[in-house]
N, C-alpha and C positions, 0 to 999 in steps of 0.2 A: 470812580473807583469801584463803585457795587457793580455797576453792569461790566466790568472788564469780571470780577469775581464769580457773576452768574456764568458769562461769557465762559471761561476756566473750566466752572462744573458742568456744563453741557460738554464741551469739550472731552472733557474728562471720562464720563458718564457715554459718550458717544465711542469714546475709544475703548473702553472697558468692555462695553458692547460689542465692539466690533474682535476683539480680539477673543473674547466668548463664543462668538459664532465662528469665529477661522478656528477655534480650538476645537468646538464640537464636530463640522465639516471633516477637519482630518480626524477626528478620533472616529467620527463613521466609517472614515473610509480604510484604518487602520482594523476596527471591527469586521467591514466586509472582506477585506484581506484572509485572515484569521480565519473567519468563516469558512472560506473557498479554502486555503489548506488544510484546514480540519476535516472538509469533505475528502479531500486528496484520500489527504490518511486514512481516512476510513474507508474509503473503498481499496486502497494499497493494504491496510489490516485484513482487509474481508480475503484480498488474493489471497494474501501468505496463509491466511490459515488455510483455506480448498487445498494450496500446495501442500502445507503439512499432514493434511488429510487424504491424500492421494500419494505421498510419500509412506505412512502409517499402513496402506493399505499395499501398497508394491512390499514394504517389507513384510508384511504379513505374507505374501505371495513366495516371495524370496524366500522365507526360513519353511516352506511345504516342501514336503518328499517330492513332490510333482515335479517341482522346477526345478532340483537339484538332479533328477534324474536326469530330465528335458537338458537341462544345460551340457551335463556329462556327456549325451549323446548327440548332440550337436556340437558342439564346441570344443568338445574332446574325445570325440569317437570311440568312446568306451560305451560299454553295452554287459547286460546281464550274463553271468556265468553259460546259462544252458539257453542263451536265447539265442536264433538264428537268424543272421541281417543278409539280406539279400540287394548285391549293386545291381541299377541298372547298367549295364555296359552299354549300352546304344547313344550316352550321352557322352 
């Protein structure tokens, strides 16, 4: 009866063991998961912000006399009071 007893706690001992290591194995592998999306997002953070930063800068463009002229005169064929536009008619 002692040696079936020892027999038990090897057993035992063996399997506690091994479920310890199948626990850490996945938790590595759940950590390098993690990892690799963390990267993700961080480089998909770093996009959006250049995008917001180049948005920031187009409106800045957008609310200038320049481009509201430029637009009017392109896109709506209005022009200054006394200024004088000249077509080419050969096209």
């Amino acid at each position: 009866m002692n040696k079936s007893k020892k027999l038990y706690k090897k057993l035992l001992i063996i399997a506690i063991a091994v479920y310890v290591v199948l626990t850490l194995i996945n938790q590595q592998n759940t950590i390098n998961q993690y990892t690799k999306d963390s990267e993700k997002v961080a480089v998909e953070l770093q996009e959006e912000k250049e995008y917001k930063e180049q948005l920031a800068k187009k409106k800045e463009e957008i609310d200038s006399l320049e481009f509201i002229e430029q637009t009017a005169r392109e896109k709506l064929d209005m022009y200054l009071p006394n200024e004088r536009v000249y077509v080419d008619a050969g096209l």
